[in-house]
N, C-alpha and C positions, 0 to 999 in steps of 0.2 A: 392732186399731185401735192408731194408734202415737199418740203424745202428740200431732204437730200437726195430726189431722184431730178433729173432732167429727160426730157423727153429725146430719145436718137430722132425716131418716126411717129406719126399720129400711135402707131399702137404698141410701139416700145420704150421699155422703160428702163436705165438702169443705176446703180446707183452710185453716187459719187465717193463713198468710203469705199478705201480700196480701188482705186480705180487704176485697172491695168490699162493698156493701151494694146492693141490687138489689128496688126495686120494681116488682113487678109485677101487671097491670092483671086484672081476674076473666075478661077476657076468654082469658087464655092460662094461669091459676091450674090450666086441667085437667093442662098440660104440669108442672107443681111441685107434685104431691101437694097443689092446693088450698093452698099455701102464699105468703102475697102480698108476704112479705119473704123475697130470700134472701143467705149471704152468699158469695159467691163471691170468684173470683181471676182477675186477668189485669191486663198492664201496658196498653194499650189495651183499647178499644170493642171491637177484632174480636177479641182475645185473650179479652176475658169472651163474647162472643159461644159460642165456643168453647166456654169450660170450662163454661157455661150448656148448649149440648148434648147434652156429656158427662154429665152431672150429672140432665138432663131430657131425651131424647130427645125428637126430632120439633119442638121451638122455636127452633131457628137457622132453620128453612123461613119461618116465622113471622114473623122478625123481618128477615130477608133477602133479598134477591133475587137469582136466579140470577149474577148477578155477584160476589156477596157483599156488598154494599153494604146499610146499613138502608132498610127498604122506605119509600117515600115518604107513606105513610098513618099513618107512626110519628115520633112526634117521642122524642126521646133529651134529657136531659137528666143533665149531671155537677153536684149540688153545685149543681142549679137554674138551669145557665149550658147554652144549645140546643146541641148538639155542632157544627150546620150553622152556629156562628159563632166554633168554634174550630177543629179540625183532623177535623171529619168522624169518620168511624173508626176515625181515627188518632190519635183525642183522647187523652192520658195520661190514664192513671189512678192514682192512687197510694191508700195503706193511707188508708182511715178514709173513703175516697168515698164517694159516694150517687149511683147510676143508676137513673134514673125511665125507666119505658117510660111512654110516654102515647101512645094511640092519637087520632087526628085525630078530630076533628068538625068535619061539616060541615052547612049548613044554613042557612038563609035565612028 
């Protein structure tokens, strides 16, 4: 282990430059070792997407659609501002952010 990673779990690792803050909803908590805060890296949406399924295999399917695009049943949130009213997946993200997955609901 070098100085700029910390350990999440025995077998995750990530790293502290760039370090977003990423919540995530119990629905996909099995893909994060049950973990509902994580803190990751990436200068956009699709670059944490990324280092999100590096990190937890099988949760980019999850979060994305064959295009790569966030799937439509998922609302994104940076810092509590909807990403689909700033640049989409291509939202920046800079050190100290906070990305909320929120799953839709729907209902009547």
């Amino acid at each position: 282990m070098t100085d700029d990673t910390q350990p999440l779990t025995s077998n995750l690792r990530l790293s502290k430059s760039m370090s977003v803050k990423v919540l995530v909803p119990t629905a996909l908590q099995k893909f994060t070792n049950n973990q509902a805060t994580l803190e990751c890296k990436g200068s956009t949406i699709t670059e944490l997407f990324d280092s999100l399924e590096q990190s937890c295999p099988g949760i980019k399917s999850r979060l994305c659609d064959e295009s790569g695009q966030p799937r439509r049943f998922l609302n994104l949130y940076v810092n509590s501002e909807d990403i689909r009213f700033l640049d989409g997946s291509d939202t920046p993200l800079k050190d100290g952010d906070e990305v909320s997955i929120v799953p839709a609901v729907a209902g009547g």
